[in-house]
C-alpha positions, 0 to 999 in steps of 0.5 A, spaced: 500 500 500 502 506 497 499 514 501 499 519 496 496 526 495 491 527 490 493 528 484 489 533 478 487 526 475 484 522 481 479 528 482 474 525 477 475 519 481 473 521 487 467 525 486 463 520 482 465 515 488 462 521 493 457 522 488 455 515 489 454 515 496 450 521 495 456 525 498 455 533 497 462 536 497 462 544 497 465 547 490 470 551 496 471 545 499 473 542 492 478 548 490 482 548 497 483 541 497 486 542 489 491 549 491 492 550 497 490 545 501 492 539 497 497 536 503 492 534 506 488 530 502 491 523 501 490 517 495 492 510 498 494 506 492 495 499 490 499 497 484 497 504 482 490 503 482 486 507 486 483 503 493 480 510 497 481 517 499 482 521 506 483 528 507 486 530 514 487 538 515 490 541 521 488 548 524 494 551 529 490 547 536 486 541 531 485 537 526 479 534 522 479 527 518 474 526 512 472 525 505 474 517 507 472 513 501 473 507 499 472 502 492 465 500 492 467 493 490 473 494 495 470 495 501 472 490 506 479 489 505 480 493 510 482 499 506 477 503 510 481 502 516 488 503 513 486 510 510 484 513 518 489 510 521 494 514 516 490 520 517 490 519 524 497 519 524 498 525 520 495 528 525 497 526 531 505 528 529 503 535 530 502 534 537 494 537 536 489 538 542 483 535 539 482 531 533 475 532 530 470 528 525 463 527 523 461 518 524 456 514 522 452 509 527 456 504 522 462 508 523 462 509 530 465 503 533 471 504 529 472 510 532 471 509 539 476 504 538 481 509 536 479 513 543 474 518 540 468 520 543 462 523 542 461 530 543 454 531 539 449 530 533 449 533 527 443 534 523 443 536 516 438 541 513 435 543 507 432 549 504 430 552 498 433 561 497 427 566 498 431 572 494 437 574 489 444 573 491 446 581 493 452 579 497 456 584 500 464 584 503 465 580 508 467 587 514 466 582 519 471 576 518 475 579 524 469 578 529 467 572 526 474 569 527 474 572 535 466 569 535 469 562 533 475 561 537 470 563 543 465 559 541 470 553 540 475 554 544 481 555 539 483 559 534 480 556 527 483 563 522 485 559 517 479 555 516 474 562 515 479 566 511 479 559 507 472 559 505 472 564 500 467 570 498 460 570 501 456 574 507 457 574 514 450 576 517 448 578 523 444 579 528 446 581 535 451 578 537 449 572 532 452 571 526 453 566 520 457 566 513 453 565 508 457 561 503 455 561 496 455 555 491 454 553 484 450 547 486 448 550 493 449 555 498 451 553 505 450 557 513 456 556 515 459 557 521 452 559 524 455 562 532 449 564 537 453 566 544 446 566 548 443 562 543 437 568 542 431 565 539 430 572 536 437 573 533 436 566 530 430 566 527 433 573 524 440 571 521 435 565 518 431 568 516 436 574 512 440 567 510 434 565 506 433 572 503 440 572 500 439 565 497 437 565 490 431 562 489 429 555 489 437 555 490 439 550 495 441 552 502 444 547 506 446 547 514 450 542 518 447 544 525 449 542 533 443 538 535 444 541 543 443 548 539 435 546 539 434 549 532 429 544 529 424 547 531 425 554 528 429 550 522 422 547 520 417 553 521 422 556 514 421 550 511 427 547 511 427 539 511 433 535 516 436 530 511 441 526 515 445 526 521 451 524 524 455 524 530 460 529 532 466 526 535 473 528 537 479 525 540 482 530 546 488 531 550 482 533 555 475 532 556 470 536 551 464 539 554 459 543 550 461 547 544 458 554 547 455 557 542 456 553 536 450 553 532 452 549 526 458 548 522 463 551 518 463 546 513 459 540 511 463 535 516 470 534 513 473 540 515 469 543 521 
């Protein structure tokens, strides 16, 4: 078994097997693992055949693992494993505080095996634009950047500044990034320090009028954040979950304040 970065010619491959599992992967997400981020993303290889992906990015206190894929008809051969493993290694030489992931039922087990624990849940939901994309500049992301760290307990800059154009909104002391897509638009990060009922159901609503009409909008909320209910008064529908887990020098209590995700599971 040979561990490669991704190579231009293995993208292709990747998304089609992503696409299969009915995997969303966000153009942004896509554009940094092929620029600057490609030292994170890693190919196993057998004989020069493709067998799996894994991306394991480090921020100055943290990692994520995701993008973990296997061959459809090489699943079970113990690939899966072998490609976290290295992830995990990769991680772990940098000396990180914590290391994070989003776990199937299914995958849990491994994990726990590892030394992961489950933190909270992630709900996936999905709603349809009510406006047209007038976005304006981000005069925010310095505050944004302060409110995460808080919020999360570490600094997590390179992943925010990464994330390209898009709208910060606000309301109050919430505020959420609105980042646009050609196949969907997401919210994300989504912080509430006093998680307002008010404030939330305003930044929602302001996110949904700047999504273009009938254009997807996705958001990866923290089940402890409690927003079902506001999340289905605006239509939106939650199409999946999954655990949110970390391996951690200390114990992780909650994520004060934490609403949703930066990224659809992969990077945080």
């Amino acid at each position: 078994m040979e561990f490669t970065e991704l190579k231009t010619d293995d993208w292709p491959l990747f998304l089609a097997w992503a696409a299969a599992e009915n995997w969303r992967v966000p153009e942004r997400e896509r554009h940094l693992f092929k620029g600057d981020w490609r030292r994170y993303f890693f190919v196993l290889r057998t004989t020069g055949a493709v067998q799996g992906f894994v991306s394991a990015v480090a921020y100055p206190d943290s990692g994520w693992i995701g993008n973990l894929l296997v061959a459809p008809k090489n699943r079970g051969r113990g690939y899966g494993a072998a490609l976290f493993d290295f992830a995990l290694e990769f991680l772990q030489r940098l000396t990180l505080k914590r290391i994070w992931l989003t776990a199937s039922q299914a995958g849990m087990p491994i994990y726990q095996r590892r030394g992961f624990s489950s933190v909270d849940r992630i709900e996936r939901w999905q709603g349809a634009g009510l406006g047209r994309a007038e976005l304006q500049r981000r005069e925010l992301l310095a505050e944004l950047i302060e409110t995460d760290r808080s919020c999360w307990g570490e600094l997590r800059a390179p992943l925010l500044n990464a994330l390209g154009d898009g709208e910060i909104c606000r309301s109050g002391e919430t505020l959420g990034l609105l980042q646009p897509g050609t196949d969907g638009w997401q919210l994300g990060p989504w912080l509430s320090p006093k998680n307002s009922p008010r404030e939330n159901h305003l930044l929602l609503t302001e996110a949904l009028g700047k999504t273009p009409v009938g254009r997807p909008l996705v958001i990866d909320t923290l089940v402890s954040a409690d927003l079902g209910q506001l999340l289905r008064s605006a239509g939106m529908v939650m199409t999946g979950s999954n655990e949110l887990m970390c391996l951690s020098r200390l114990p992780v209590t909650t994520l004060n304040g934490v609403a949703a995700l930066a990224s659809l599971g992969s990077i945080g």
